[in-house]
C-alpha positions in Angstrom: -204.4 42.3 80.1 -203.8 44.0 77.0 -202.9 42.5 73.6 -200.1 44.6 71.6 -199.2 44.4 67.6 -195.2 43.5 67.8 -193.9 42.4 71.1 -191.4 41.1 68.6 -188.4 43.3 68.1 -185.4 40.7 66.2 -185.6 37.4 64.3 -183.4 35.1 64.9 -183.3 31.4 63.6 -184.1 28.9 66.2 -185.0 28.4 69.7 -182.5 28.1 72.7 -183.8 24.1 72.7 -183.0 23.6 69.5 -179.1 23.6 70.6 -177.9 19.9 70.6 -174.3 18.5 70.6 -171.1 20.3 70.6 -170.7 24.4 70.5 -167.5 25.9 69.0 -165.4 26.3 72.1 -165.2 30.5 71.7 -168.7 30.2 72.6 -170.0 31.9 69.1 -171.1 30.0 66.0 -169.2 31.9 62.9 -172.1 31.9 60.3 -175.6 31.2 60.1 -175.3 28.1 58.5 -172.9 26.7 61.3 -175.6 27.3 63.6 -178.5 25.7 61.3 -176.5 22.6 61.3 -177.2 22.4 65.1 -181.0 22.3 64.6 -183.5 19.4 64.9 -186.3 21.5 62.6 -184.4 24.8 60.6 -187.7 26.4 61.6 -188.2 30.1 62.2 -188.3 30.9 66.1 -188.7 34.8 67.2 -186.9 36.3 69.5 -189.0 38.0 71.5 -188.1 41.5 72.7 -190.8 43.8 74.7 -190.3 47.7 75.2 -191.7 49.2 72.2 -195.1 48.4 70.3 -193.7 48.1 66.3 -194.4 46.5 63.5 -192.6 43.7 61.6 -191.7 43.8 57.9 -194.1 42.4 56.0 -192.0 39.0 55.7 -192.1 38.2 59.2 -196.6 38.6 59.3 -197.8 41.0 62.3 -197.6 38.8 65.7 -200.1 39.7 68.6 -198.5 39.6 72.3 -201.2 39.7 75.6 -199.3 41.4 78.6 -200.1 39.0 81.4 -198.9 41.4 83.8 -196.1 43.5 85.2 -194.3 42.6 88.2 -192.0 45.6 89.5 -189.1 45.5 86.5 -190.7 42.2 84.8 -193.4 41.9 82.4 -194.7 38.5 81.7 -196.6 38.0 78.1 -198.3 35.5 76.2 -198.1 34.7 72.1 -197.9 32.6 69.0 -195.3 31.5 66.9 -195.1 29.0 64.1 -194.6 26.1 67.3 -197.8 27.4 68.9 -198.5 28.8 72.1 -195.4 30.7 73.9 -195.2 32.5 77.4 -192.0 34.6 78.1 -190.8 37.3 80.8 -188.8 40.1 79.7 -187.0 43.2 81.1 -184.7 46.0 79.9 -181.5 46.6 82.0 -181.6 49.1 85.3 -178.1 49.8 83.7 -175.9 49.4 81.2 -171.9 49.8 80.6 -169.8 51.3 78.7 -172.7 54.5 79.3 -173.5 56.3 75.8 -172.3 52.8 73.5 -174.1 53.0 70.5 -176.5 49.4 71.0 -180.1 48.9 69.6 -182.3 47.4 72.6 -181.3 45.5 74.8 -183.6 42.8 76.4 -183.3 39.6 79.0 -186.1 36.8 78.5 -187.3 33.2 79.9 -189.5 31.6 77.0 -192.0 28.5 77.2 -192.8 27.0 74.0 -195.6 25.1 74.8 -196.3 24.3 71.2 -192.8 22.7 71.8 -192.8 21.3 74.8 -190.5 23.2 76.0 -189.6 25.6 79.4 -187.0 27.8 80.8 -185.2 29.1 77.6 -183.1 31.8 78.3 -182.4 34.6 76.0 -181.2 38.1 75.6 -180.7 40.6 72.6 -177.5 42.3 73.4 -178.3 45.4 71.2 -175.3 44.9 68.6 -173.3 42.0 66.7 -171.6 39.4 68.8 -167.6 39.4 68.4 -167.3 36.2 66.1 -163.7 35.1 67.4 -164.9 35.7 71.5 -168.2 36.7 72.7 -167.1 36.6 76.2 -170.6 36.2 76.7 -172.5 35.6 80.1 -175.3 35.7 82.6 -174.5 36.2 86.1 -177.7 35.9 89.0 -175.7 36.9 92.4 -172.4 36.3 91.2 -172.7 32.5 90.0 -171.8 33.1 85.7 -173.7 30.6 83.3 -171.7 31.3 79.7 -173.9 31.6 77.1 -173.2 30.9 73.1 -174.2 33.3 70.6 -175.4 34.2 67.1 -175.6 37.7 65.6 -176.7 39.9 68.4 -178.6 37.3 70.6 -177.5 34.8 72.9 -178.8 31.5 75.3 -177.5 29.1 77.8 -174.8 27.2 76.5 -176.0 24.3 77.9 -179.9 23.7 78.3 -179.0 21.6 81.1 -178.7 24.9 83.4 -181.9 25.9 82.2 -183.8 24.7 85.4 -180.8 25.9 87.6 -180.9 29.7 86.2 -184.5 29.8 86.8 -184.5 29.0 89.9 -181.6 31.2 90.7 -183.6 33.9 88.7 -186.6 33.5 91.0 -184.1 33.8 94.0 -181.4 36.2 93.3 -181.8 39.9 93.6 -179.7 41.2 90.3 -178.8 39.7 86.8 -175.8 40.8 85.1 -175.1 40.0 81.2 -172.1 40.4 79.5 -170.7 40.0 76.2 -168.1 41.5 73.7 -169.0 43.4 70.6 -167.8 42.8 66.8 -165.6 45.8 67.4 -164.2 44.8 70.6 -166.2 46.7 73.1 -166.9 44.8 76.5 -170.4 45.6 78.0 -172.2 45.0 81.3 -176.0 45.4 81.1 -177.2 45.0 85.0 -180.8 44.1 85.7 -183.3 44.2 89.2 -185.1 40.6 89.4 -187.0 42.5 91.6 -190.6 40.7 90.9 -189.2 37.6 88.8 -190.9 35.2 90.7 -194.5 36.9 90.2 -193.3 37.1 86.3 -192.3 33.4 85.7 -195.5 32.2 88.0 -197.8 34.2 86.1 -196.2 32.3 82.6 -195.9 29.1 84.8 -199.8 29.4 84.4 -200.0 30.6 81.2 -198.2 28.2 79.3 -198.5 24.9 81.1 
């Protein structure tokens, strides 16, 4: 195992299990403070995004994230937030569409927050701004689509009810395909292996229970 500065690569406001009640029906929450309103706590949650060792402004305090492993195109990892204790999996697509689009990282995970009390949160960083009016946005394991609601460039389940459902379909499936639509109107496909997403989620299973 090896602990890195900055498995951290966006902010966002909340975790996915903070979502309770009713979503705007585009899927996309218009302004921050639409999407606060939904929260149980307000608190700061990271979105967790490994590919590159960096560090946070000084705001956001250095985080430290132990690689529990990698598993073919999944990595699992172990850290702290302000909850506690989290696990996660993450990957970078195998491909992604339109080719050349101008997007920051792009990253799929499955968070534990055991600090929380929580499991299964799914989460990706698209890699630009959401479209505000339709995000068209979606995850797809072997051609069954869970939408997903969105805020600024990242994105959960829209219901945590299919939380247990996508994992297992995760662990099962042989590709992952995410799709959403930018603030300028630009649909993209971001297509990723699940090859060794079982080993990943065990190896957090473990972790973080």
């Amino acid at each position: 195992m090896r602990a890195n500065v900055a498995a951290f690569d966006t902010l966002v406001t909340m975790s996915g299990a903070e979502f309770a009640g009713s979503f705007p029906q585009n899927g996309t929450f218009e302004t921050k403070d639409e999407l606060a309103m939904t929260t149980k706590t307000g608190g700061l949650a990271l979105g967790l995004a490994v590919g590159a060792i960096m560090t946070l402004a000084p705001v956001a305090q250095a985080q430290q994230a132990t690689e529990l492993g990698t598993f073919n195109a999944w990595t699992a990892w172990q850290a702290t937030d302000a909850s506690g204790m989290i696990c996660y999996v993450s990957a970078t697509p195998q491909a992604s569409e339109p080719a050349g689009a101008n997007r920051d990282p792009i990253h799929f995970m499955i968070i534990h927050r055991k600090g929380m009390g929580t499991k299964n949160e799914v989460q990706t960083i698209i890699g630009y701004p959401f479209n505000t009016t339709d995000a068209k946005a979606s995850a797809t394991v072997d051609g069954k689509a869970y939408p997903m609601v969105t805020e600024g460039s990242a994105a959960w389940l829209a219901s945590t009810g299919d939380e247990g459902g996508f994992v297992q379909a995760f662990k099962a499936g042989s590709s992952l395909v995410v799709r959403g639509t930018s603030q300028r109107g630009t649909n993209t496909v971001d297509t990723y292996s699940l090859s060794g997403a079982t080993a990943a989620m065990n190896a957090i299973d473990a972790a973080c229970t």
